[in-house]
VODORO-107127 format. One line per 2 residues: number of its first residue (from 1); for each residue y, z, x of C-alpha. Coordinates in nm, 3 decimals. Example, Ala and Ser with C-alpha at 12.3 -4.5 7.8 and 13.67 -1.06 7.14 Angstrom:
residues 2
1> -0.450/0.780/1.230  -0.106/0.714/1.367 $
//
This chain:
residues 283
1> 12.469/-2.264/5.701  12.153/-2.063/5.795 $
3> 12.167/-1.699/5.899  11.948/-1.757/6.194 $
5> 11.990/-1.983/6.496  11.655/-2.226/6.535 $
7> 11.513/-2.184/6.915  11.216/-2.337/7.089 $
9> 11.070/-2.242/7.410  10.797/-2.377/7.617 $
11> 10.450/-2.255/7.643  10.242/-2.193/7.955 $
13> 10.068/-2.491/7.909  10.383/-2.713/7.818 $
15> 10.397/-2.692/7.423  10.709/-2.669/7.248 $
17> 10.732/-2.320/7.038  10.977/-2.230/6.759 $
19> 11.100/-1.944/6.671  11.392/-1.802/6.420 $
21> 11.643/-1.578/6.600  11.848/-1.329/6.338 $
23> 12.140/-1.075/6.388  12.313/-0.977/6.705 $
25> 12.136/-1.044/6.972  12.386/-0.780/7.189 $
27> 12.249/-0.530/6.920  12.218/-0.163/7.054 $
29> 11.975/-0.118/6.812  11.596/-0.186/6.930 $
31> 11.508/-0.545/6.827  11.208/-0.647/6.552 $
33> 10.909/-0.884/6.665  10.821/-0.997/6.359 $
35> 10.390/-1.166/6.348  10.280/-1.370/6.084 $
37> 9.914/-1.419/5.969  9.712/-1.679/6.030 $
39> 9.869/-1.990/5.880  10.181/-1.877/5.792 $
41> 10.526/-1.934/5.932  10.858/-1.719/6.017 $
43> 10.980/-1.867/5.631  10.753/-1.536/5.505 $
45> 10.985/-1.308/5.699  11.295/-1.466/5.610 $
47> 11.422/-1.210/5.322  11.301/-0.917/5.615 $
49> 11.470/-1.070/5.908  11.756/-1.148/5.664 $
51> 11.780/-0.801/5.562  11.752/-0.629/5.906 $
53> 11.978/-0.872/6.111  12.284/-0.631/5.972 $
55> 12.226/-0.398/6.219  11.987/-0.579/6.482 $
57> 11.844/-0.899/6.634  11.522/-1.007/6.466 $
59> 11.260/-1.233/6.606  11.015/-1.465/6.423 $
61> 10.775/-1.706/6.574  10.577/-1.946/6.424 $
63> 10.230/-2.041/6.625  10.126/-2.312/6.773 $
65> 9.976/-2.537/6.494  10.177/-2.386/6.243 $
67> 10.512/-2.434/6.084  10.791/-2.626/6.307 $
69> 10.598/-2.530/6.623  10.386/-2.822/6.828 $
71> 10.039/-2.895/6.727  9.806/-2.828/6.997 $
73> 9.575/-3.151/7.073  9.302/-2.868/7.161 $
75> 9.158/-2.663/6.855  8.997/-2.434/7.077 $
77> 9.371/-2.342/7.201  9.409/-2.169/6.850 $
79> 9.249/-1.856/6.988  9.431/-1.540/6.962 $
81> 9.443/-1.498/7.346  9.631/-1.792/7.341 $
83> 9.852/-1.682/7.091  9.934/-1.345/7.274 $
85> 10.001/-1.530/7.567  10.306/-1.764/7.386 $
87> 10.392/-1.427/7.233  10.445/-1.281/7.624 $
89> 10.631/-1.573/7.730  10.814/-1.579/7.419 $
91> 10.972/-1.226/7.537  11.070/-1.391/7.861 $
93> 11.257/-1.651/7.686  11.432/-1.481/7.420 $
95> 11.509/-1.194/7.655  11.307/-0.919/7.464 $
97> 11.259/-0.622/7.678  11.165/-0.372/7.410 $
99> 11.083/-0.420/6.984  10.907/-0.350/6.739 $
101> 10.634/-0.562/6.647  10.590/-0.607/6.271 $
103> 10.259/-0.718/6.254  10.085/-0.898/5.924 $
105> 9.719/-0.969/5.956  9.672/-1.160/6.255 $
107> 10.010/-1.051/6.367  9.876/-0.733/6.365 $
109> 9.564/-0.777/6.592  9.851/-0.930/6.847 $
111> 10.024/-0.640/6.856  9.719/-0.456/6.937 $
113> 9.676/-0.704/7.224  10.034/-0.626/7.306 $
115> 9.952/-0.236/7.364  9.754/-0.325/7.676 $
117> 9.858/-0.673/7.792  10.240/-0.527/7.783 $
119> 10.283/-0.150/7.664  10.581/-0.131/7.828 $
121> 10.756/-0.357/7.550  10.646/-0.175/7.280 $
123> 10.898/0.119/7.099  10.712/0.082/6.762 $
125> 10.420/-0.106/6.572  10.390/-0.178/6.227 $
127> 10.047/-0.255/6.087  10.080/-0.491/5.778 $
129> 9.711/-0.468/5.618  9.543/-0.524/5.914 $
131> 9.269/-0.306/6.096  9.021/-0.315/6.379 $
133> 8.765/-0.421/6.145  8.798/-0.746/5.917 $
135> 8.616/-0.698/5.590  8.436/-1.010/5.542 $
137> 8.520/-1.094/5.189  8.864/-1.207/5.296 $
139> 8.772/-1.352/5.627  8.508/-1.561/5.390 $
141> 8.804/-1.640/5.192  9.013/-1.749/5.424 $
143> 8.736/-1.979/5.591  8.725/-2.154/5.225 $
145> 9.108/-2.289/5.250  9.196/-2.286/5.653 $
147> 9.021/-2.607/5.764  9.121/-2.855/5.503 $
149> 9.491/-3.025/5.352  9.580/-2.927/5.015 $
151> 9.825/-3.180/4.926  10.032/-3.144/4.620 $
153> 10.269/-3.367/4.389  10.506/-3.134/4.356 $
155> 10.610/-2.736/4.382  10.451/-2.704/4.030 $
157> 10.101/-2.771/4.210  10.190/-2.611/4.537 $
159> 10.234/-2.273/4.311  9.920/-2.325/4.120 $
161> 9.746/-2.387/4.422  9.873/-2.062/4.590 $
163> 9.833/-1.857/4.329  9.482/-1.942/4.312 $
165> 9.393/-1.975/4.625  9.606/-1.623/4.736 $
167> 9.515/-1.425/4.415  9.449/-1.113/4.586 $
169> 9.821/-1.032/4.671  9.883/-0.925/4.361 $
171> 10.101/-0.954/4.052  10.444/-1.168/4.172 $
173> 10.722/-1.280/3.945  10.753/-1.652/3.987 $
175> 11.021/-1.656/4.195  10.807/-1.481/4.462 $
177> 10.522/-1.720/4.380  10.723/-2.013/4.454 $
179> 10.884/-1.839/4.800  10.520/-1.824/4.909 $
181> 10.441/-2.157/4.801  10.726/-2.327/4.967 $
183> 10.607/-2.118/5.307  10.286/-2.256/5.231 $
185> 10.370/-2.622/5.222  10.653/-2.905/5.337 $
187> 10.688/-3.215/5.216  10.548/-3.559/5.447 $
189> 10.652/-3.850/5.511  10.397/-3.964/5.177 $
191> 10.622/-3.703/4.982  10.348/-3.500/4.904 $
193> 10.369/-3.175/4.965  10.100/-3.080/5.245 $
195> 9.978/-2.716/5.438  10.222/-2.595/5.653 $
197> 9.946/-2.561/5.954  9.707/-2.773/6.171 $
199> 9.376/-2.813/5.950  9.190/-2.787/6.292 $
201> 9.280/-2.411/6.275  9.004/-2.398/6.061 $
203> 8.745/-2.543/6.356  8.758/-2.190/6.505 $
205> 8.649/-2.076/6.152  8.387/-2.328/6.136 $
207> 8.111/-2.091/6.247  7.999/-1.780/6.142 $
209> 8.244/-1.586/6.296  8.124/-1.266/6.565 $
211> 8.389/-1.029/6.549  8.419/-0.815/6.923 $
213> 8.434/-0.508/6.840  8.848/-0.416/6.811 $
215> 8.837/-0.027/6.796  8.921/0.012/7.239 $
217> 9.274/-0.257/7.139  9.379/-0.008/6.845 $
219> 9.332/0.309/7.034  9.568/0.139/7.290 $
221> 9.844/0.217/7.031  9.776/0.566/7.061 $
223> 10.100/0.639/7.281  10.285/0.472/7.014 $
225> 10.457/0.526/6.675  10.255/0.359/6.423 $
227> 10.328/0.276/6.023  10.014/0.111/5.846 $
229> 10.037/-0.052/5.499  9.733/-0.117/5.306 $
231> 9.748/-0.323/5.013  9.471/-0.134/4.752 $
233> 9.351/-0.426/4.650  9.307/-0.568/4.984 $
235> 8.960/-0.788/5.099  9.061/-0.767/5.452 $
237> 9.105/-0.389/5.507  8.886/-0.153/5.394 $
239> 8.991/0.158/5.251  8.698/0.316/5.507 $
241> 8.873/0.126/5.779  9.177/0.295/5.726 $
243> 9.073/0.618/5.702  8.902/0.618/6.059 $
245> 9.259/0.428/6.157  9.416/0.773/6.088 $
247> 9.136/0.986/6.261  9.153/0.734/6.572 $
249> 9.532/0.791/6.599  9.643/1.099/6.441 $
251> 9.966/1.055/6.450  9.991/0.734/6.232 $
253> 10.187/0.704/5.959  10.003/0.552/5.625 $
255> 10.080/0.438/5.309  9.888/0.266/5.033 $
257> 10.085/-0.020/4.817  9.928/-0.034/4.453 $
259> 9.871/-0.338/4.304  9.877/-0.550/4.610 $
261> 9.606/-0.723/4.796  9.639/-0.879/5.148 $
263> 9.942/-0.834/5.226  10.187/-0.633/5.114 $
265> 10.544/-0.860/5.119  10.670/-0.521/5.251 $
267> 10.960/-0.549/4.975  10.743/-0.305/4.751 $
269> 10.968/0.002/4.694  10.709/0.229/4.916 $
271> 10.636/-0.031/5.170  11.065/-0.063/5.190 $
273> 11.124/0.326/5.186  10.833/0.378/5.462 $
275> 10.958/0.099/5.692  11.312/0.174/5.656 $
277> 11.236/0.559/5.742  10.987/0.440/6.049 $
279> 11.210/0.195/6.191  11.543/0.425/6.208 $
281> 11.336/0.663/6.439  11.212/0.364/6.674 $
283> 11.448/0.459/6.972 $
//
């Protein structure tokens, strides 16, 4: 049996959306929202959501063109505007009036979007090495890998692919390697082991991405409470970036993980103390 009851919902546009539901759902405790990154899946946030569901209901999507979710026939629908707008309907259908939005990478820049497109939701945002700038050593990175299969005999190659190709989180034990490699991949119907996302994702990427400037959608959190993790060793988020995060919005909460890159799992003992601590005063 799993600990979380599967759920899909339909998009605006008719696309079939999954999403893991944990813990009481008649919870009196403020639910968690929790926003993967780019290509990855609700699997990432399963030990989290596992965790949390104790005391309250947790909530993890997985995008359109990624994970169990429908693959949209149109790339161009891989835009984060389109993504904020299954996360809003999401809300309607899972009857979220109010969370916490734990928000990894592009997860984070959604909850961002959330602040103005529907504040009123909002008791809480955590920022999971994310920033209103995107350094462009990772987004070069991630460019490299997005827009192309990977497939794999087996989970030895999976992990040797992901720990190559996602170097920059940081030392992991192999039993966290293979966690990430198995919410990197699934097995098709060839029974090789293929990326767990739509290779068009990486159309959007194509280009030499212009980033708007995102400073105006992070001082919309500015009425919120606000924890940001920074990996050190992170190529996304600059250590410049997040010092103007904390003159921008004075009242956020920051804390550095050592020897992690983008992202933090937020199991590290001072990423778990500092989101334990933040979340019990989310009201």
């Amino acid at each position: 049996m799993t600990s979380y009851r599967e759920r899909t919902y339909s998009a605006q546009d008719g696309l079939r959306l999954f999403y893991r539901d944990y813990g009481d759902p008649l919870s009196a405790d403020v639910p968690v929202l929790c926003l993967t990154g780019l290509t990855r899946n609700a699997r990432d946030y399963h030990e989290l959501a596992s965790r949390l569901a104790a005391t309250r209901r947790v909530v993890c999507p997985d995008y359109r063109g990624r994970g169990r979710s429908a693959y949209d026939p149109n790339w161009r629908n891989y835009h984060p505007r389109c993504c904020l707008d299954d996360i809003l309907q999401l809300l309607i259908a899972a009857n979220l009036h109010r969370v916490v939005v734990v928000g990894t990478s592009l997860g984070g820049l959604l909850a961002m979007g959330l602040a103005i497109a529907r504040p009123g939701a909002l008791a809480g945002v955590v920022l999971n090495d994310v920033g209103p700038v995107i350094d462009t050593r990772g987004l070069d990175r991630i460019r490299a890998y997005v827009g192309r299969d990977h497939p794999q005999d087996d989970w030895d190659g999976a992990i040797a692919f992901v720990k190559q190709t996602f170097s920059t989180v940081g030392n992991k034990s192999e039993a966290e390697w293979r966690r990430l490699a198995e919410g990197t991949f699934r097995k098709g119907p060839d029974g090789k082991l293929h990326v767990d996302w739509d290779v068009a994702l990486g159309r959007s990427l194509a280009d030499p991405v212009v980033v708007p400037d995102l400073w105006p959608l992070f001082r919309a959190l500015r009425p919120f409470p606000v924890l940001a993790l920074r990996g050190a060793l992170s190529d996304v988020l600059t250590a410049d970036t997040f010092e103007r995060m904390q003159r921008e919005h004075p009242a956020l909460q920051q804390v550095t993980v050592a020897g992690v890159g983008h992202t933090p799992t937020l199991d590290e003992p001072e990423a778990r103390h500092a989101f334990d601590a933040f979340l019990a005063n989310c009201r």
